[in-house]
C-alpha positions in Angstrom: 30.7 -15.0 -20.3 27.5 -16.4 -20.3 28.1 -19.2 -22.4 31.0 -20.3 -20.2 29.4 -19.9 -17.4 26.4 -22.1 -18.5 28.8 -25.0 -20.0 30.5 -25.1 -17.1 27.6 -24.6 -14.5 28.9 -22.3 -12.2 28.0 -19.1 -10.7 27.9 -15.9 -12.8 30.9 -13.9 -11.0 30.1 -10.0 -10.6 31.9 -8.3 -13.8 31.9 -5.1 -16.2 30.1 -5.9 -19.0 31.1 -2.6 -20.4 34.8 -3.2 -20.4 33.9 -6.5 -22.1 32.2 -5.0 -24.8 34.6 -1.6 -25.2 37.8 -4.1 -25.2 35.6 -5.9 -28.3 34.9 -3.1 -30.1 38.2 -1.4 -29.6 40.0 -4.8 -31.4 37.5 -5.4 -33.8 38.3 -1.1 -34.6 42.1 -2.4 -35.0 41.1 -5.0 -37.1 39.3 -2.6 -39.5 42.7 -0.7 -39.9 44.6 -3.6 -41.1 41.7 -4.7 -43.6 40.7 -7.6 -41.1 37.2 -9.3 -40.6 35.9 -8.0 -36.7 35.2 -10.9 -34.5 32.3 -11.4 -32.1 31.5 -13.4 -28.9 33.3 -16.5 -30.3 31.2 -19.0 -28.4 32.5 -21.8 -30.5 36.1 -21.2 -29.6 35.2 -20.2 -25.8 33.1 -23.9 -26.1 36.5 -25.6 -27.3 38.5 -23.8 -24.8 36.6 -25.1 -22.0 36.3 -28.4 -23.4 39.6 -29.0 -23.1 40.1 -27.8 -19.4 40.4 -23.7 -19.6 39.3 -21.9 -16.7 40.5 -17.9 -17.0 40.4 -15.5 -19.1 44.1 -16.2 -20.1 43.0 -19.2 -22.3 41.3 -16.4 -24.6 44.4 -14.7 -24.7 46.5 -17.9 -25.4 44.1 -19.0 -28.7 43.6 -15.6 -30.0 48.1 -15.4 -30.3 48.1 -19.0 -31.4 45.7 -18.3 -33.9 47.4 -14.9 -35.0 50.2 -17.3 -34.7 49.1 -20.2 -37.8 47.7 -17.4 -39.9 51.5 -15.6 -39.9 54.2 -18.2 -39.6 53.0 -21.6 -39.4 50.2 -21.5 -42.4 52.1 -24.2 -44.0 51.2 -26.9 -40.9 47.4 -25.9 -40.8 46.6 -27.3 -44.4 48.3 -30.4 -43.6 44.8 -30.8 -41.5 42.2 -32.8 -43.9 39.6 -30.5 -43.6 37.1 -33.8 -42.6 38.9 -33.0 -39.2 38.4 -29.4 -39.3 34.4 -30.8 -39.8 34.5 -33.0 -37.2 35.5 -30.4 -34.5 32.8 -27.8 -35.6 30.2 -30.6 -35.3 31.6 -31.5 -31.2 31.1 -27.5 -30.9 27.3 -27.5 -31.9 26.8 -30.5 -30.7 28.4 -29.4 -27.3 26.4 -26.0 -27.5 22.7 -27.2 -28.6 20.1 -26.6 -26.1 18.1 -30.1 -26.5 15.8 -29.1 -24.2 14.4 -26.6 -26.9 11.9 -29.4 -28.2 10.5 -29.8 -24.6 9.9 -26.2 -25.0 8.3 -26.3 -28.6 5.8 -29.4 -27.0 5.2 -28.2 -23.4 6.2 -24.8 -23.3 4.1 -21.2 -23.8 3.0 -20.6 -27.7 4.7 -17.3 -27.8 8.0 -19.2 -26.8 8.2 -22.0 -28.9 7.1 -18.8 -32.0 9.8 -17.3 -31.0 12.8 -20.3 -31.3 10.8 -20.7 -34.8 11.1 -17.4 -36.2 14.9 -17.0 -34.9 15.2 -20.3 -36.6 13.7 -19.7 -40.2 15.0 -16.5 -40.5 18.3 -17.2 -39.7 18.5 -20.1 -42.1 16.8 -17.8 -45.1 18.5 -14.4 -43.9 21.2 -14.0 -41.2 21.6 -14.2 -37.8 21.4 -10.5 -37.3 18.4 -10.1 -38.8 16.8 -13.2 -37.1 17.6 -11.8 -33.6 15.8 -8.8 -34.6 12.5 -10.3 -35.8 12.7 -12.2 -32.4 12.9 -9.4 -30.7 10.0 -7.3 -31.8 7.8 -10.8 -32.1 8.6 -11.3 -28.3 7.8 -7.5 -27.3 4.5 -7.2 -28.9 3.8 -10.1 -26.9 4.9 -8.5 -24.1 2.7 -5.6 -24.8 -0.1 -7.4 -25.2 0.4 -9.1 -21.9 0.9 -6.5 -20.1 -2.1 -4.7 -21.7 -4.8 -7.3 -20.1 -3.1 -6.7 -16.9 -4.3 -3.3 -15.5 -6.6 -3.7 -12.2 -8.2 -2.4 -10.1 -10.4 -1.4 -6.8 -13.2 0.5 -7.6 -15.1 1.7 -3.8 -18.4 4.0 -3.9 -18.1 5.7 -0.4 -18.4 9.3 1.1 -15.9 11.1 1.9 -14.3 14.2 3.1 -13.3 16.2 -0.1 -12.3 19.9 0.6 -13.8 20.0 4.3 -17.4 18.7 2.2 -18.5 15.3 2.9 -19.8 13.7 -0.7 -20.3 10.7 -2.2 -16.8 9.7 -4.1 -15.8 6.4 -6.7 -12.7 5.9 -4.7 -10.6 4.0 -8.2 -7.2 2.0 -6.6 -5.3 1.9 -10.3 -3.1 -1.4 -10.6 -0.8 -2.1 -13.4 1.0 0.1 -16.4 -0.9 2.0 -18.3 0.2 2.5 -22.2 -1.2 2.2 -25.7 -2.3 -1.8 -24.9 -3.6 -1.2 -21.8 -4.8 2.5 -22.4 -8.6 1.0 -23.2 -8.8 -1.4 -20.4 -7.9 1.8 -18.1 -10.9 4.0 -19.9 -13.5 0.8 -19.0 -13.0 1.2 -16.0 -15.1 4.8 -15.6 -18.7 5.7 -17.0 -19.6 9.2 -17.0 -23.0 8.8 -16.8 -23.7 6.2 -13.5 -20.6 7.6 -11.7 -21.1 10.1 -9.0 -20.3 14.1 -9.3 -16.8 13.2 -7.3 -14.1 10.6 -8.9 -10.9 10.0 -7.5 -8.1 8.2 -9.5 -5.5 6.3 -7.0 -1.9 5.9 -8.7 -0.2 4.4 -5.8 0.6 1.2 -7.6 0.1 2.1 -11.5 2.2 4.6 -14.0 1.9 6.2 -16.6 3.8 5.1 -19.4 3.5 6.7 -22.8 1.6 9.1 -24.9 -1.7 7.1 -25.0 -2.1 6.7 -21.3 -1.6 10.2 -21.0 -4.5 10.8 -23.5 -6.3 8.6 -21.9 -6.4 10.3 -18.6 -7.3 13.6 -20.3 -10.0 12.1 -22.4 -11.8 10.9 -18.8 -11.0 14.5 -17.3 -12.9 16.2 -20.3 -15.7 13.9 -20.4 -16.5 14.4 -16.7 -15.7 18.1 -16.9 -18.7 18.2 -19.6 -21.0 16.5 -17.2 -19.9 18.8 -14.3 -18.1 16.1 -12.4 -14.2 16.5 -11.2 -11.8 14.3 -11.6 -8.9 14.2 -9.2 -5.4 12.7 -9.3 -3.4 11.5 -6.3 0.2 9.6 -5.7 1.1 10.3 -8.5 4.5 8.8 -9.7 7.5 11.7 -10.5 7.3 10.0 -14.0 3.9 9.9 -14.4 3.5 13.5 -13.0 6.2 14.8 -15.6 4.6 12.9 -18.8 1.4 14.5 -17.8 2.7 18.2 -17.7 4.3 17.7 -21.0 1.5 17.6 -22.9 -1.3 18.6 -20.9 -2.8 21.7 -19.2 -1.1 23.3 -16.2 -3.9 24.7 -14.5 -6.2 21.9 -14.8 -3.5 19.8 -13.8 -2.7 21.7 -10.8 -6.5 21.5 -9.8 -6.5 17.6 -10.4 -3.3 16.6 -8.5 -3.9 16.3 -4.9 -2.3 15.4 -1.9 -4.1 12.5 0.5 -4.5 15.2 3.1 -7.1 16.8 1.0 -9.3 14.2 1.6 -10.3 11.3 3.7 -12.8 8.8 4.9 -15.8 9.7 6.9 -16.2 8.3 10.0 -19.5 6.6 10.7 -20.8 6.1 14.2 -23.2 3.5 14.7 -26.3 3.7 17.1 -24.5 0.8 19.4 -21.5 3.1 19.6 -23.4 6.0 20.7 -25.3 4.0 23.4 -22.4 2.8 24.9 -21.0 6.2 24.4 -24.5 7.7 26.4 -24.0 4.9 29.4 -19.9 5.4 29.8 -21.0 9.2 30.4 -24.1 8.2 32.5 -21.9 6.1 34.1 -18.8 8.6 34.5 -21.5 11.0 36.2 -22.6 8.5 38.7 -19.4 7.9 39.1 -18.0 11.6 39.6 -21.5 12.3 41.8 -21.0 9.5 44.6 -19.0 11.1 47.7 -15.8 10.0 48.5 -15.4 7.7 51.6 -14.5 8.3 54.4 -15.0 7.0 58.1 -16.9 9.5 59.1 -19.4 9.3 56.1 -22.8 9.3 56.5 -23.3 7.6 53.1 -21.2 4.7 54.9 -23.0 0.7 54.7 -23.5 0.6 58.0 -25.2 4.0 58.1 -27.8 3.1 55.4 -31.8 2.6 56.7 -31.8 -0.6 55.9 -29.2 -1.9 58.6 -30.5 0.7 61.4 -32.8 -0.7 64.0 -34.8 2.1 65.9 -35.7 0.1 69.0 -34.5 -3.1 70.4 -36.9 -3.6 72.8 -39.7 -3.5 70.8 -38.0 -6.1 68.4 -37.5 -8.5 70.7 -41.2 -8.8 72.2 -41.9 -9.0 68.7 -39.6 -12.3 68.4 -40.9 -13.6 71.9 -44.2 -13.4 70.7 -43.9 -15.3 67.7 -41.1 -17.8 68.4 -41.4 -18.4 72.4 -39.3 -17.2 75.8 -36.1 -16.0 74.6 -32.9 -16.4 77.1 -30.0 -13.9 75.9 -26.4 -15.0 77.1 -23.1 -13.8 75.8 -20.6 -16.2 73.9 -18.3 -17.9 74.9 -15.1 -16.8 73.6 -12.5 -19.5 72.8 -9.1 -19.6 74.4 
């Protein structure tokens, strides 16, 4: 389906690859009965097929009969073919088939890739095919591991926190990436038993736990820091990762290690500027919650204060007459 649906550049459509591959196994079972060679993908005949304008799965049907066909009854009609011609078609098929963008990939491409094509290659011309795929395979996932291996991060923070309702100073470790036997030493850097402080606390949120060595790995940092006195604690923990760790390691210890994020938390620092404006917002709020309320008859009122009161007008105005001149007072004139 794959081939097809690459030679033909269309879509993949949704299908059962399970059914495929019992409906293959249950002829190529048949075959075995009647003393018959099993048969496999076929991509040369499914090439040839579409080549010459199939388009459903009924074509498959219609070659394998016509071929169960010449082998039975017509035999005699097949080896009237020069077998020059039989030569000729095979050659259309690989020539139809051949990736030719393969050498871009052996010029321009990754190193791993292009060792890869030439393993499958070389051992497929000196072995078989099955054996090729094989030694392709493992070449391509020790690669893999070894990839992934360099790829294990992380966000180291020295801060105090809340641990257990006591405030200490913790190496908050944010864990990125899979942990396993490639990456298992890259994971072990990352602590030191000696510089770290009496609290460490291993984040798991975005890393897991693969295999044995990353669980021996996580033990190994435990028992070290347990011999120094210093604790070691585990939170969010993948179910995976939690299970892997159980298997083969100590219960209790575990059951001290694992924690829950509500066992522990930041500690809140005030600063003095906050506390200042904390101080004047309370001044503030007093002043506030001291003044009277108004009222109309409140002697607290603006035009009660000293500062507006004149005790005697008489007085004041020989005062003004003596420095300014005669005064005339008149009342204004109010417009109509």
């Amino acid at each position: 389906l794959q081939a097809c649906n690459e030679i033909t550049d269309t879509v993949a459509k949704v299908s059962d690859s399970n059914q495929e591959l019992f409906a293959q196994g249950l002829a190529n079972l048949v075959s075995g009965l009647f003393r018959a060679m099993g048969g496999d993908a076929m991509i040369g005949q499914s090439t040839i097929n579409i080549m010459n304008g199939a388009r459903h799965r009924v074509s498959s049907t219609c070659s394998g009969l016509f071929m169960l066909l010449f082998v039975i009854a017509i035999s005699g009609f097949i080896e009237l073919l020069p077998i020059a011609t039989l030569t000729g078609v095979l050659f259309m098929v690989v020539i139809s088939t051949f990736q030719w963008q393969t050498f871009q990939i052996l010029r321009y491409g990754r190193l791993s890739d292009s060792g890869v094509i030439l393993i499958v290659t070389l051992v497929a011309v000196f072995f078989n095919l099955a054996v090729a795929i094989a030694a392709g395979i493992a070449f391509s996932a020790l690669v893999h591991a070894w990839d992934s291996g360099r790829c294990v991060e992380a966000d180291i923070e020295l801060k105090p926190m809340v641990v257990n309702g006591e405030t200490c100073q913790v190496k908050y470790v944010h864990v990125k990436g899979s942990i396993f036997f490639g990456s298992a030493r890259h994971f072990i850097a990352l602590f030191n038993v000696a510089d770290d402080p009496h609290t460490v606390i291993i984040d798991f949120k975005d890393a897991i736990i693969i295999d044995h060595s990353a669980v021996a790995a996580v033990q190994g940092i435990t028992s070290r820091f347990a011999k120094a006195g210093k604790v070691v604690l585990l939170t969010n923990l993948p179910k995976k990762s939690t299970g892997r760790l159980h298997r083969t390691g100590d219960h209790l210890i575990l059951g001290d290690q694992i924690r829950d994020e509500t066992t522990f938390h930041d500690v809140v620092i005030v600063s003095n500027d906050d506390e200042t404006n904390e101080g004047e917002d309370d001044t503030f709020q007093e002043e506030i919650e001291l003044t009277p309320s108004h009222g109309v008859n409140d002697e607290h009122t603006l035009g009660n204060l000293a500062m507006f009161q004149v005790q005697d007008v008489d007085e004041t105005l020989s005062d003004l007459e003596r420095k300014q001149g005669n005064l005339s007072l008149h009342e204004a004139k109010k417009d109509s």
